[in-house]
PyMOL Python script that loads the backbone (N, CA, C, O; Angstrom):
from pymol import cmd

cmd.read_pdbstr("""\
ATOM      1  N   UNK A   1       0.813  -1.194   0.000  1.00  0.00           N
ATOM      2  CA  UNK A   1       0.000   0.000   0.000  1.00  0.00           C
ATOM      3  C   UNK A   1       0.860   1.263   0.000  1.00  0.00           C
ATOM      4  O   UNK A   1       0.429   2.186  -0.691  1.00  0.00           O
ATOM      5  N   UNK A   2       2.198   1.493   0.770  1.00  0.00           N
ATOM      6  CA  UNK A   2       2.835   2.663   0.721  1.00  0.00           C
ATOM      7  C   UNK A   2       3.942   1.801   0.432  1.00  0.00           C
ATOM      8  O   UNK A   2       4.177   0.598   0.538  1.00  0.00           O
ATOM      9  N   UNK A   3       4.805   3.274  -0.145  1.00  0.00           N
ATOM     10  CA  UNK A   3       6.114   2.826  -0.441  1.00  0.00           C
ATOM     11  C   UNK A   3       6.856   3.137   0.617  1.00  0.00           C
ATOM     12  O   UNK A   3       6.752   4.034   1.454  1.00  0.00           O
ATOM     13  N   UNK A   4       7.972   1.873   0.397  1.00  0.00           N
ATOM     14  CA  UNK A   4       9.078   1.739   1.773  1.00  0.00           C
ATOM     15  C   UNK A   4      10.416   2.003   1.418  1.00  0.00           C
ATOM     16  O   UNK A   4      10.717   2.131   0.231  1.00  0.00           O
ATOM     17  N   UNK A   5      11.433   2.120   2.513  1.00  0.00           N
ATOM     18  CA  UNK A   5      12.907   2.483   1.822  1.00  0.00           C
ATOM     19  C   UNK A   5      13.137   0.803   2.031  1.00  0.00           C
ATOM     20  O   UNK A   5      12.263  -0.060   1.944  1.00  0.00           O
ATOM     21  N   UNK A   6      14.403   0.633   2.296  1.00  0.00           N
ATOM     22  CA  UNK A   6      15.290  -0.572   2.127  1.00  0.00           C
ATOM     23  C   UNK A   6      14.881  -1.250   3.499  1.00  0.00           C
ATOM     24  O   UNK A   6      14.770  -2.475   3.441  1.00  0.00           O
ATOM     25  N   UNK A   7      14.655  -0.688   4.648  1.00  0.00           N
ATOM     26  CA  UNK A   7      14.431  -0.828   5.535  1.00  0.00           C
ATOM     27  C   UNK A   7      12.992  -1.135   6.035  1.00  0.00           C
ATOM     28  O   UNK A   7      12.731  -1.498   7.182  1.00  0.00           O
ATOM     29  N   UNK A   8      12.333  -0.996   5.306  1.00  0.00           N
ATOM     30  CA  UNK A   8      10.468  -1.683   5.640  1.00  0.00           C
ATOM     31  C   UNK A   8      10.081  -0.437   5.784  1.00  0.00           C
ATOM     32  O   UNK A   8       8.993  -0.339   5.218  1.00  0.00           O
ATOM     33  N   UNK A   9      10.384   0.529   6.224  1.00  0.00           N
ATOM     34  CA  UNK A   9      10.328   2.002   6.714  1.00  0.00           C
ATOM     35  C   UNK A   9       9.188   2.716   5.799  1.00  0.00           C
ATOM     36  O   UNK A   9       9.794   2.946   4.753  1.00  0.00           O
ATOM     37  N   UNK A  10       8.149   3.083   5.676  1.00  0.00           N
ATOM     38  CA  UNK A  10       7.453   3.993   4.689  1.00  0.00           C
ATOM     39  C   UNK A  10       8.027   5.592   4.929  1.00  0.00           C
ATOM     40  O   UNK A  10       8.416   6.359   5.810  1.00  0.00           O
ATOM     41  N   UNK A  11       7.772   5.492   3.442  1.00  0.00           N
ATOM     42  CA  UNK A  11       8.494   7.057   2.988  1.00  0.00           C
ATOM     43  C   UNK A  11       7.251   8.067   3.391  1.00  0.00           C
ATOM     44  O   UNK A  11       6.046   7.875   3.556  1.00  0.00           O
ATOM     45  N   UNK A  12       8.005   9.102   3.462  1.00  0.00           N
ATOM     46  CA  UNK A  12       6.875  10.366   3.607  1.00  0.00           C
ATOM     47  C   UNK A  12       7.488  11.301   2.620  1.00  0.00           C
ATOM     48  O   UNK A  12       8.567  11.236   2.031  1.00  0.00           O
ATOM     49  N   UNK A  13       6.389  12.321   2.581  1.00  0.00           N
ATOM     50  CA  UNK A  13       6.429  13.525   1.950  1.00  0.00           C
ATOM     51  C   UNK A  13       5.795  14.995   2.544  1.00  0.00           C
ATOM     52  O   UNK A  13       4.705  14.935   3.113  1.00  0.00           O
ATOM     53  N   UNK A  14       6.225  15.823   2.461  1.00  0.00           N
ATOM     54  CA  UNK A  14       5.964  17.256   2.853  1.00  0.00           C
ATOM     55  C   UNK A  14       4.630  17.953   2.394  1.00  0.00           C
ATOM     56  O   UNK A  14       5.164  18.656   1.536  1.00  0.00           O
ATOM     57  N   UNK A  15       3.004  18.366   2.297  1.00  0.00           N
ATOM     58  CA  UNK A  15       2.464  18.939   1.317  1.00  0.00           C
ATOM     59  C   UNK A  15       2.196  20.222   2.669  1.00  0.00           C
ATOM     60  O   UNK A  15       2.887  20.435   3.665  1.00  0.00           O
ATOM     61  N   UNK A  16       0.862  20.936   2.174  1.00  0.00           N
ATOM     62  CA  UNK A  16       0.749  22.233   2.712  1.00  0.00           C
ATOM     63  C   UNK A  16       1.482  23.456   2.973  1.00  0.00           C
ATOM     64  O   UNK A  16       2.587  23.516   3.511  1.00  0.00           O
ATOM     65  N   UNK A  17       0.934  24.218   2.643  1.00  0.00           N
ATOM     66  CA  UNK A  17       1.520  25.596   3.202  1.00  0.00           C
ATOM     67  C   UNK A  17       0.348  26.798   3.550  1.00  0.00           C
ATOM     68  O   UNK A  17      -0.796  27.037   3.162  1.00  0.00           O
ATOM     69  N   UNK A  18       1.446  27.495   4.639  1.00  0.00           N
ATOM     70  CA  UNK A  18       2.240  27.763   4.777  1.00  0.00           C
ATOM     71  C   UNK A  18       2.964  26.989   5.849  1.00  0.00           C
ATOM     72  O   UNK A  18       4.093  27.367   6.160  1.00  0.00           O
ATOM     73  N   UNK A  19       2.593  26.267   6.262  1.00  0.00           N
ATOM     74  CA  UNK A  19       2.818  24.994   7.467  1.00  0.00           C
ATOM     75  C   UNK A  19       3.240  24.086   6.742  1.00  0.00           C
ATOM     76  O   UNK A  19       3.368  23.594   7.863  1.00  0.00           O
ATOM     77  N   UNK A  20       3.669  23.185   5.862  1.00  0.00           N
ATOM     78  CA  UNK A  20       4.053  21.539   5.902  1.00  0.00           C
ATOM     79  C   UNK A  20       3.847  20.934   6.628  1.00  0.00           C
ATOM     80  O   UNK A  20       3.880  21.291   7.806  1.00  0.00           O
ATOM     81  N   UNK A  21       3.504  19.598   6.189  1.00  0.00           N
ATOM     82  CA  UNK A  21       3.131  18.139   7.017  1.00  0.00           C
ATOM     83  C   UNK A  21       3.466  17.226   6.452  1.00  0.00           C
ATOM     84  O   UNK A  21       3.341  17.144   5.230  1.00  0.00           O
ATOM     85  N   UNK A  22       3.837  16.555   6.981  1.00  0.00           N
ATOM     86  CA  UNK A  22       4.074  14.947   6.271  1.00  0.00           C
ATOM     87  C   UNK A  22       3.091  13.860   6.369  1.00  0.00           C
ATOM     88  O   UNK A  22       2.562  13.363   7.363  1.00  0.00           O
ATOM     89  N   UNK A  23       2.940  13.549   4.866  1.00  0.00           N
ATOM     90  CA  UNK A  23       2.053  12.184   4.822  1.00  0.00           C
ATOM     91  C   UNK A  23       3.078  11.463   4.309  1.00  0.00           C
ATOM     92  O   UNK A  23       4.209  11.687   3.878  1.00  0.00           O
ATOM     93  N   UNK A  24       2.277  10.419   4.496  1.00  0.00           N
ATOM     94  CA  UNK A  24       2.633   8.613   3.795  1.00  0.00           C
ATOM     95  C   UNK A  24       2.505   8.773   2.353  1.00  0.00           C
ATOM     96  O   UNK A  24       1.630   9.433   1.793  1.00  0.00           O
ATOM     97  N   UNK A  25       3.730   7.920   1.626  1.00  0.00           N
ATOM     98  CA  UNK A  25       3.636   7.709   0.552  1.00  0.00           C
ATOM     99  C   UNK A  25       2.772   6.575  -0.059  1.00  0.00           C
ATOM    100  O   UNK A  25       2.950   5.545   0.592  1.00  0.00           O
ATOM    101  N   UNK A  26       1.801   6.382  -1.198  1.00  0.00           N
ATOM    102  CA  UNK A  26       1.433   5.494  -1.715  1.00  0.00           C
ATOM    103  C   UNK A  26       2.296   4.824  -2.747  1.00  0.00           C
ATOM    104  O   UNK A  26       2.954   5.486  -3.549  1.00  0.00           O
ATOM    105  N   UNK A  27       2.294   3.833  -2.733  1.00  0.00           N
ATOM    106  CA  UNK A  27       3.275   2.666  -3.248  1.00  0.00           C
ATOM    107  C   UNK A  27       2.752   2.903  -4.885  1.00  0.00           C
ATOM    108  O   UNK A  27       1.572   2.930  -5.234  1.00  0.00           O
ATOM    109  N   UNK A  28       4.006   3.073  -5.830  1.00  0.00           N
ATOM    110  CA  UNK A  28       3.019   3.588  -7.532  1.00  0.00           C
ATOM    111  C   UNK A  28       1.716   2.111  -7.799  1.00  0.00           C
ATOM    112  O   UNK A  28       0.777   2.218  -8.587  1.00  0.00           O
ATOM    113  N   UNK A  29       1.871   1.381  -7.307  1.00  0.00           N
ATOM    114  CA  UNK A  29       1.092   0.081  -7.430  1.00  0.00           C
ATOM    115  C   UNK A  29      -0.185   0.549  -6.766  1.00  0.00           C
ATOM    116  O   UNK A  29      -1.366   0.353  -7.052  1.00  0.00           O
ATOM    117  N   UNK A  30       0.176   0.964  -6.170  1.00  0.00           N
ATOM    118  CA  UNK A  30      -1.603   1.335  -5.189  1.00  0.00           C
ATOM    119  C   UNK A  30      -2.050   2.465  -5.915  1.00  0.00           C
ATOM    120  O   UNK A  30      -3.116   2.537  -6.525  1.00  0.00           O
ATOM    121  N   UNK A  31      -0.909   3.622  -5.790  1.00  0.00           N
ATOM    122  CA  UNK A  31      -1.841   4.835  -6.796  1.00  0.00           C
ATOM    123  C   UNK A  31      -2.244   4.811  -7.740  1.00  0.00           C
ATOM    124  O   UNK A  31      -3.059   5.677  -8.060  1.00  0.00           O
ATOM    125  N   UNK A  32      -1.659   3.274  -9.109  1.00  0.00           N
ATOM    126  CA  UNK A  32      -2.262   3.038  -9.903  1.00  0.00           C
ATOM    127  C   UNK A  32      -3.767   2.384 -10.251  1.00  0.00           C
ATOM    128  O   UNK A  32      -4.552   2.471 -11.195  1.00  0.00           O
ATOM    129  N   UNK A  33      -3.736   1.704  -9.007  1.00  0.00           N
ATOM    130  CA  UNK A  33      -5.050   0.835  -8.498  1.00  0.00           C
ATOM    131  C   UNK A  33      -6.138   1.839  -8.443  1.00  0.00           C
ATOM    132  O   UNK A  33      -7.186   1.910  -9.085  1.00  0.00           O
ATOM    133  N   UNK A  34      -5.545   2.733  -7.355  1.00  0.00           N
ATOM    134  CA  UNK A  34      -6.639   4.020  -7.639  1.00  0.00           C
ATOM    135  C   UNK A  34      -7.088   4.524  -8.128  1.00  0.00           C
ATOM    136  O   UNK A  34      -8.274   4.804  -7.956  1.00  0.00           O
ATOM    137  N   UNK A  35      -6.055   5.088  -9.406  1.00  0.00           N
ATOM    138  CA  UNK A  35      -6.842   5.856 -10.778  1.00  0.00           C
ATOM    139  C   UNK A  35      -7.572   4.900 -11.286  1.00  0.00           C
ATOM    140  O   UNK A  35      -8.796   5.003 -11.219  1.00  0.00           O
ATOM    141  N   UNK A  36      -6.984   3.798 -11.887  1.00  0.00           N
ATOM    142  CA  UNK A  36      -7.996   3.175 -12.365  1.00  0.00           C
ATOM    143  C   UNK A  36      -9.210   2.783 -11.700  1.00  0.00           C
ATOM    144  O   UNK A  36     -10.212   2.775 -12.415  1.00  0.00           O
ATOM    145  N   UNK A  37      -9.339   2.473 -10.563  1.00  0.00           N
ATOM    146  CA  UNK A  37     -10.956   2.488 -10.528  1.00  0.00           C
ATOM    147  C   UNK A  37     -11.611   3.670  -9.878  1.00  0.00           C
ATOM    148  O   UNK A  37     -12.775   3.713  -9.481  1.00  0.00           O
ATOM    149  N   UNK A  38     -10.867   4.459  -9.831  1.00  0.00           N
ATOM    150  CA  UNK A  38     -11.776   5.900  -9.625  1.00  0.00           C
ATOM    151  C   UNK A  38     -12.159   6.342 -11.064  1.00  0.00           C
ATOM    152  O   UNK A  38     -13.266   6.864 -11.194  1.00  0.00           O
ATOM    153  N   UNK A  39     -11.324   6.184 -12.227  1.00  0.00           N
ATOM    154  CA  UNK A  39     -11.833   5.981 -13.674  1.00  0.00           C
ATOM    155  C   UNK A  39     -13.182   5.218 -13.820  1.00  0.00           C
ATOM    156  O   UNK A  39     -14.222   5.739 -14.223  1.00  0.00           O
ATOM    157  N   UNK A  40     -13.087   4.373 -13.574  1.00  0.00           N
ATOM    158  CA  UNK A  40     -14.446   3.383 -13.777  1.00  0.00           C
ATOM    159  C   UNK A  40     -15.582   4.082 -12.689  1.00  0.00           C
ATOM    160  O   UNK A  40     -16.761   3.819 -12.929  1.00  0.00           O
ATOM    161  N   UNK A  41     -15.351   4.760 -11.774  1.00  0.00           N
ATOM    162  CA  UNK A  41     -16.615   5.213 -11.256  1.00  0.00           C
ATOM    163  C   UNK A  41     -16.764   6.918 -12.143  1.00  0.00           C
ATOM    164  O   UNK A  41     -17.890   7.414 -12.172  1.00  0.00           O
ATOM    165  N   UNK A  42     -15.857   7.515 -12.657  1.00  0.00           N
ATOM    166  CA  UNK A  42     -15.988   8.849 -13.772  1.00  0.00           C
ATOM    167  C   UNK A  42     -16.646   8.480 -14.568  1.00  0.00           C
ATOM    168  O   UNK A  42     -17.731   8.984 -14.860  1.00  0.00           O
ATOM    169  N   UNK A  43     -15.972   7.208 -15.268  1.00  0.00           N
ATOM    170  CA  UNK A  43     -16.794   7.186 -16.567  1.00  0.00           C
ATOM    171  C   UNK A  43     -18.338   6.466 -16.722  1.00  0.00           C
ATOM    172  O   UNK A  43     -19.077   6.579 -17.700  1.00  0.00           O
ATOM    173  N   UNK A  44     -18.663   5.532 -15.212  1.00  0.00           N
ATOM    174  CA  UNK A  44     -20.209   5.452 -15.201  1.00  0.00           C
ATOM    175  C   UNK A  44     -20.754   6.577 -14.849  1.00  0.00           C
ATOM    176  O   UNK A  44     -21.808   6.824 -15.434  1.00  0.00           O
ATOM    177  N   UNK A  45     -20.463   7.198 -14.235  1.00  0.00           N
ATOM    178  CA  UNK A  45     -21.433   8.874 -14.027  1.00  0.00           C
ATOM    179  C   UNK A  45     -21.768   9.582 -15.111  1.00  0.00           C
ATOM    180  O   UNK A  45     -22.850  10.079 -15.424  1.00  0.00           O
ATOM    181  N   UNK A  46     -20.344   9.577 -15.857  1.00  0.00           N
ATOM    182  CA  UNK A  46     -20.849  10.720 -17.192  1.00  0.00           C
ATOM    183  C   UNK A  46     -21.200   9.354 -18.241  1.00  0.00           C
ATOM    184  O   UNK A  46     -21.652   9.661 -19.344  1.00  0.00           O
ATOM    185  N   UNK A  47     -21.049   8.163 -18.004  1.00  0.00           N
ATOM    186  CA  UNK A  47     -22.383   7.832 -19.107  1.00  0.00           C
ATOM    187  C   UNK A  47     -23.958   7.439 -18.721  1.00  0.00           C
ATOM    188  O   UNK A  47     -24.695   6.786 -19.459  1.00  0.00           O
ATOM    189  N   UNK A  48     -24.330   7.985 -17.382  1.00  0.00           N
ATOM    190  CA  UNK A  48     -25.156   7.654 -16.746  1.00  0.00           C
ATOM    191  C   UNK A  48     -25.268   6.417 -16.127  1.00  0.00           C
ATOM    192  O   UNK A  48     -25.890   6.461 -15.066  1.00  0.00           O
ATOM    193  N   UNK A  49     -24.814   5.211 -16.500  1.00  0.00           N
ATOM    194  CA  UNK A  49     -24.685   3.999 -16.449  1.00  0.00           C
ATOM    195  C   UNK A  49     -25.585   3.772 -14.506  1.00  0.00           C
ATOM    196  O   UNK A  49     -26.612   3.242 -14.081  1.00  0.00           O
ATOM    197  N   UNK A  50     -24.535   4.460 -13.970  1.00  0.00           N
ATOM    198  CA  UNK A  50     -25.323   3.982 -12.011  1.00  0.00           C
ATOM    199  C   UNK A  50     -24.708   2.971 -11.635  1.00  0.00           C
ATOM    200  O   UNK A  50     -24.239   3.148 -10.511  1.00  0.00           O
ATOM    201  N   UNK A  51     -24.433   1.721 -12.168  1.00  0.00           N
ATOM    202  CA  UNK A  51     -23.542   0.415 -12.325  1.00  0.00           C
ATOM    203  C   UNK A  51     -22.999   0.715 -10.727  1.00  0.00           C
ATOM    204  O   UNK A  51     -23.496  -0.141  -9.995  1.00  0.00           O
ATOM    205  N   UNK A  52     -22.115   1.685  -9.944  1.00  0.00           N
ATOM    206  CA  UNK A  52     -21.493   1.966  -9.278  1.00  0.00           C
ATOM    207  C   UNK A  52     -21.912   2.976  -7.978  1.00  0.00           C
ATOM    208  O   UNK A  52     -22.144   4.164  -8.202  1.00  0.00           O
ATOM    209  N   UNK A  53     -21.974   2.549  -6.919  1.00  0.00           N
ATOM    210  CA  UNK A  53     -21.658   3.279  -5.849  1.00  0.00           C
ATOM    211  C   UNK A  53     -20.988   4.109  -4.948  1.00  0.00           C
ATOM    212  O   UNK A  53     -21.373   4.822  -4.021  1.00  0.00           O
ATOM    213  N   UNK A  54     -19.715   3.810  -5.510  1.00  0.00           N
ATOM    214  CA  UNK A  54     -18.841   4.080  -5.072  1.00  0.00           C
ATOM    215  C   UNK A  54     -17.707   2.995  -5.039  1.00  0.00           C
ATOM    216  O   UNK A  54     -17.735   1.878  -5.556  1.00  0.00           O
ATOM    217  N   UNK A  55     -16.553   3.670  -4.206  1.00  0.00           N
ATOM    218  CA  UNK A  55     -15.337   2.724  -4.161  1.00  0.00           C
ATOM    219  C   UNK A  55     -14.898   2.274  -2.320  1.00  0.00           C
ATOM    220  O   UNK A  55     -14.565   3.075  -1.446  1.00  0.00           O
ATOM    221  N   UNK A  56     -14.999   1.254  -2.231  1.00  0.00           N
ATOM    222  CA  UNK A  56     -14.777   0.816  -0.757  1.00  0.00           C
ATOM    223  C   UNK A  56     -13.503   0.118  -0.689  1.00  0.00           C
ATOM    224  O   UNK A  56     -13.245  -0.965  -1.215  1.00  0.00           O
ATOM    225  N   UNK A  57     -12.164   1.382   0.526  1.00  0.00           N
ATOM    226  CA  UNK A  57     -11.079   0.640   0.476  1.00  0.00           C
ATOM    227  C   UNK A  57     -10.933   0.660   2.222  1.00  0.00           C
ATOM    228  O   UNK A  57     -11.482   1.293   3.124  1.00  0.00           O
ATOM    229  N   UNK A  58      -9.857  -0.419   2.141  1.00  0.00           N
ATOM    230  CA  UNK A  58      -9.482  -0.869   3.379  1.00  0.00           C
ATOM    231  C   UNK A  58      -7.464  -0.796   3.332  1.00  0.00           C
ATOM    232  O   UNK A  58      -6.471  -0.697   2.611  1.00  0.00           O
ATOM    233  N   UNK A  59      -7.914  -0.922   4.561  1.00  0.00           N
ATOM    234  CA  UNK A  59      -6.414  -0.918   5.087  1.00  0.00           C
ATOM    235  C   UNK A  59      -6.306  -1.964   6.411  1.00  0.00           C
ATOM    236  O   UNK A  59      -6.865  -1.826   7.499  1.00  0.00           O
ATOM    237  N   UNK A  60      -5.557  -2.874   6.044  1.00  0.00           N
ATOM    238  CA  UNK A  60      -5.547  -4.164   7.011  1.00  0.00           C
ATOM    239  C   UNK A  60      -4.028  -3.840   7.405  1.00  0.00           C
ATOM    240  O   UNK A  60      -3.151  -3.088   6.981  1.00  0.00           O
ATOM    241  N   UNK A  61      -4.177  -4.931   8.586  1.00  0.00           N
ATOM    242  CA  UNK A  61      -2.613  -5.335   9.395  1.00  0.00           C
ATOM    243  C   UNK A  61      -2.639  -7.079   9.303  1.00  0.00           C
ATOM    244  O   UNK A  61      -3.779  -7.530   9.412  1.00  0.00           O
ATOM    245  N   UNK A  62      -1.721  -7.949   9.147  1.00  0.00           N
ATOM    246  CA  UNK A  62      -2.190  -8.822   9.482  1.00  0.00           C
ATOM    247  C   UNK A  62      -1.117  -9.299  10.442  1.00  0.00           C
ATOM    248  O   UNK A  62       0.079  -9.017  10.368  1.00  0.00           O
ATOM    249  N   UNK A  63      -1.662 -10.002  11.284  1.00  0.00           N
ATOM    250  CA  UNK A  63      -1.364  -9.983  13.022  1.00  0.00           C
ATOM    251  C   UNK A  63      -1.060 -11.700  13.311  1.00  0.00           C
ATOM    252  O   UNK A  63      -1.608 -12.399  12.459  1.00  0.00           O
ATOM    253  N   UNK A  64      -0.527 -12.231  14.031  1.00  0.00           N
ATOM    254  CA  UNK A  64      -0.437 -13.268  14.377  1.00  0.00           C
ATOM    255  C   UNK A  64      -2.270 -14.349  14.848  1.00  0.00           C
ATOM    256  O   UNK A  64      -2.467 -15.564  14.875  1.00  0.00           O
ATOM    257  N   UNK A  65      -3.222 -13.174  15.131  1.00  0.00           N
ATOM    258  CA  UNK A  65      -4.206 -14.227  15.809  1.00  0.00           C
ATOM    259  C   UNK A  65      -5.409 -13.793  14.512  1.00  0.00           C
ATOM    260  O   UNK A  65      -6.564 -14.208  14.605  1.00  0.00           O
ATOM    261  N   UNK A  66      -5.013 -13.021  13.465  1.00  0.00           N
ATOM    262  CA  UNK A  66      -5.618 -12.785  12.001  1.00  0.00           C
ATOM    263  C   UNK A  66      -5.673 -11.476  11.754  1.00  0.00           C
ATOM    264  O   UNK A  66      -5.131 -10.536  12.334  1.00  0.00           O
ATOM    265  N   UNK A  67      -6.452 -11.517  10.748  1.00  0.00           N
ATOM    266  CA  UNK A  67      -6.117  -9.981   9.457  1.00  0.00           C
ATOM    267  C   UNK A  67      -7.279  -9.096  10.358  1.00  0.00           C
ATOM    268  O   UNK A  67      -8.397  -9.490  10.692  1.00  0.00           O
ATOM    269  N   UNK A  68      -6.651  -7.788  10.634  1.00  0.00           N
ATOM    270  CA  UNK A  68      -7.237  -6.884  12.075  1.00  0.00           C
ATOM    271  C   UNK A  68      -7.410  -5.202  11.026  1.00  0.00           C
ATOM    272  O   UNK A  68      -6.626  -4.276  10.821  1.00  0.00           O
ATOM    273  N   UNK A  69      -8.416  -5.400  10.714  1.00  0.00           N
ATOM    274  CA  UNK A  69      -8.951  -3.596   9.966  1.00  0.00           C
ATOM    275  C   UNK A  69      -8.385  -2.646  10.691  1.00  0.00           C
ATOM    276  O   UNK A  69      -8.749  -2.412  11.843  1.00  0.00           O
ATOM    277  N   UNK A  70      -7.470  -2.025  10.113  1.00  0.00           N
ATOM    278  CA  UNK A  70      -6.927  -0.558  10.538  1.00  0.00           C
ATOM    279  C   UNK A  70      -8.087   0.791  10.213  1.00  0.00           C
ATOM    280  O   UNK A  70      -8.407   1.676  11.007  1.00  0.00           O
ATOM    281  N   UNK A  71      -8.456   0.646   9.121  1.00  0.00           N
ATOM    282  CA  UNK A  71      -9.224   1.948   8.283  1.00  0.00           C
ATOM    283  C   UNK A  71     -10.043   1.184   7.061  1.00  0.00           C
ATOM    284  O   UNK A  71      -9.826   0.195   6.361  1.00  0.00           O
ATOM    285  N   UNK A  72     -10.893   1.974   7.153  1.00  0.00           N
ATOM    286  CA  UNK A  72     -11.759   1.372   5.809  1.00  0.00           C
ATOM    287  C   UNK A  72     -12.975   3.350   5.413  1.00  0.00           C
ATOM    288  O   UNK A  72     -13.672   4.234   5.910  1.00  0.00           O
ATOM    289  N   UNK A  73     -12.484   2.933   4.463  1.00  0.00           N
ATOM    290  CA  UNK A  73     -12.830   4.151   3.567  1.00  0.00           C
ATOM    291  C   UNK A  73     -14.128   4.078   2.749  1.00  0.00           C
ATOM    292  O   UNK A  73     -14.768   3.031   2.650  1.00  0.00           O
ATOM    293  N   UNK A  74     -14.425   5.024   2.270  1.00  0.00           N
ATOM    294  CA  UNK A  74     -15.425   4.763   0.630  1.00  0.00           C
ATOM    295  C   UNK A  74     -15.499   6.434   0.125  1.00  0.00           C
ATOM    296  O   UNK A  74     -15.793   7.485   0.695  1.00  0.00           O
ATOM    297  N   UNK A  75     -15.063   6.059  -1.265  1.00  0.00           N
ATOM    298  CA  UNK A  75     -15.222   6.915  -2.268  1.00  0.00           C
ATOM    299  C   UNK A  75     -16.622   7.164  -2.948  1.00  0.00           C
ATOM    300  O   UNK A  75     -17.063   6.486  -3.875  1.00  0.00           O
ATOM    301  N   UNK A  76     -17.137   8.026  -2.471  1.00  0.00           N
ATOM    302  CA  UNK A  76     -18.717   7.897  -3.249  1.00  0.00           C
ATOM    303  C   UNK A  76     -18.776   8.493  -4.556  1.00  0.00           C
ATOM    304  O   UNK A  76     -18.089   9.476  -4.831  1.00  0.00           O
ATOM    305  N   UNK A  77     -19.594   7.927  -5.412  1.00  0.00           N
ATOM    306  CA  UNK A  77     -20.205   8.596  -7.187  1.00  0.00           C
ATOM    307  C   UNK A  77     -20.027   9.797  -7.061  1.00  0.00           C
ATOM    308  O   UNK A  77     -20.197  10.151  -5.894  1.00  0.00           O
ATOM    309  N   UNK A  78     -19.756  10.606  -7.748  1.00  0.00           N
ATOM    310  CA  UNK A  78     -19.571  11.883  -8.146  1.00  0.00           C
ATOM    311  C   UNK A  78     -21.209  12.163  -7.942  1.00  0.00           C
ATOM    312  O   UNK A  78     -22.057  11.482  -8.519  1.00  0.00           O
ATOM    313  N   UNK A  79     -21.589  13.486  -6.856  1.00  0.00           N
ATOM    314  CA  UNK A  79     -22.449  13.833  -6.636  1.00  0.00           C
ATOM    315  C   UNK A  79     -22.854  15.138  -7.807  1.00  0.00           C
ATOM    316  O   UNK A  79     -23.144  15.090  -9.002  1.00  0.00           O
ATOM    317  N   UNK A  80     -22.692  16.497  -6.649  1.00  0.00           N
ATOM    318  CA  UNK A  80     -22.954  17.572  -7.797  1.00  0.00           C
ATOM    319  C   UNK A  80     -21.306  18.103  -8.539  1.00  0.00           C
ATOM    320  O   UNK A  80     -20.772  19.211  -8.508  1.00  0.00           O
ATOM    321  N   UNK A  81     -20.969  17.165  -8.996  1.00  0.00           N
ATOM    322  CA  UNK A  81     -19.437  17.441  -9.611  1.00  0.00           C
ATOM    323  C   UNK A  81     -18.414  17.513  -9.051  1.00  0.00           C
ATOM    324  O   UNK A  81     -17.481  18.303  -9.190  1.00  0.00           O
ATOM    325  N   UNK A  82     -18.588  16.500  -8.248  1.00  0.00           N
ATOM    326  CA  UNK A  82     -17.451  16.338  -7.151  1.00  0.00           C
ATOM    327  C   UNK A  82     -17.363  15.044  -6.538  1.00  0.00           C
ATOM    328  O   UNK A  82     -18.401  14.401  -6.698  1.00  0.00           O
ATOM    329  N   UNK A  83     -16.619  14.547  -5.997  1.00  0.00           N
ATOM    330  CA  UNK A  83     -16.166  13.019  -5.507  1.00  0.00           C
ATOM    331  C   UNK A  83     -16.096  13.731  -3.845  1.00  0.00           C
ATOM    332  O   UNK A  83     -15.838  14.848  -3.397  1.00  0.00           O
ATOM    333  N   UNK A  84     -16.493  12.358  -3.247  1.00  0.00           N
ATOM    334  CA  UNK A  84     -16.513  12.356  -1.531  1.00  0.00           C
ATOM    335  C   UNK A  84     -15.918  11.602  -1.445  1.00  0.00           C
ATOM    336  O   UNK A  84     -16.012  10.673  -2.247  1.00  0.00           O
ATOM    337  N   UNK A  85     -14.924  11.586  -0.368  1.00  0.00           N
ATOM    338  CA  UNK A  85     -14.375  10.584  -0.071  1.00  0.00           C
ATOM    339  C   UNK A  85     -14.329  10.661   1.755  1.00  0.00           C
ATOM    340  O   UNK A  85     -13.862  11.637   2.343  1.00  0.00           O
ATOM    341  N   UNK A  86     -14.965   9.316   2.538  1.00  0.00           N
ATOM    342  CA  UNK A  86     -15.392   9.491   3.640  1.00  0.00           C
ATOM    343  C   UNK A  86     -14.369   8.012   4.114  1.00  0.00           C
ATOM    344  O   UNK A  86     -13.793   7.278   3.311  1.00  0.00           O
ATOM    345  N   UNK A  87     -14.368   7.864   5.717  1.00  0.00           N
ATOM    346  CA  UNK A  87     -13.612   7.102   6.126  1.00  0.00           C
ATOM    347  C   UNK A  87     -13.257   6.826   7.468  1.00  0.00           C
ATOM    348  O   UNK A  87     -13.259   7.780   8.246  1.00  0.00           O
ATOM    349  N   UNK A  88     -12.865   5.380   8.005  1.00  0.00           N
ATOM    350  CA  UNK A  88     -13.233   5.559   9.747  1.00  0.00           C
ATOM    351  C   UNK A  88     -11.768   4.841  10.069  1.00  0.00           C
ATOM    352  O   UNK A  88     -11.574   3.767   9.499  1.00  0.00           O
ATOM    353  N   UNK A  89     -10.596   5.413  11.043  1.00  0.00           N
ATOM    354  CA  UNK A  89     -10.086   4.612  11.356  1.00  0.00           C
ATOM    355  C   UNK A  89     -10.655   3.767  12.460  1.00  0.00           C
ATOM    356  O   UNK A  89     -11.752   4.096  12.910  1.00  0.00           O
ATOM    357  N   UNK A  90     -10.018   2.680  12.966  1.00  0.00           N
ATOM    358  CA  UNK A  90     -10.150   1.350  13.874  1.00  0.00           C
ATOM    359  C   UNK A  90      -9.024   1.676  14.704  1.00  0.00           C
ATOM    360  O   UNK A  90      -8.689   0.920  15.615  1.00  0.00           O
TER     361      UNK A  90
END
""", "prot")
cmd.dss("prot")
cmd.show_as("cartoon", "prot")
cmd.util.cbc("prot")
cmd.orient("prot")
């Protein structure tokens, strides 16, 4: 899900101003995962299609006594021209 150095370590990056903060990097494998199916929920909206609800992601750990939900998200359909994206950590 994020990218790591050599060390298992996830990378960060700097955004905002006039303050900076550091987030987590997404791994190009995951951000690719993303566009593409945030594509597939663009292009059922503008062909009306409905097919789609949205996009439901998760973020797991997996643990010695089983796989334990960190966060789980959802990307909803483009409402009035805009994407939501809502989400709960655990």
């Amino acid at each position: 899900m994020f990218e790591t150095s050599s060390v298992l370590a996830v990378k960060t990056k700097q955004i905002g101003k006039p303050i900076p903060r550091s987030i987590l990097c997404r791994s190009l494998e995951m951000d690719n995962l993303i566009r593409v199916e945030c594509a597939k929920l663009i292009d059922d909206w503008k062909q009306k299609a409905f097919a789609y609800d949205g996009l439901i992601y998760m973020m797991l750990a997996e643990e010695p006594e089983g796989v334990v939900p960190l966060y789980i998200g959802k990307a909803e359909t483009i409402g009035k021209g805009e994407h939501s994206f809502t989400g709960r950590a655990f």
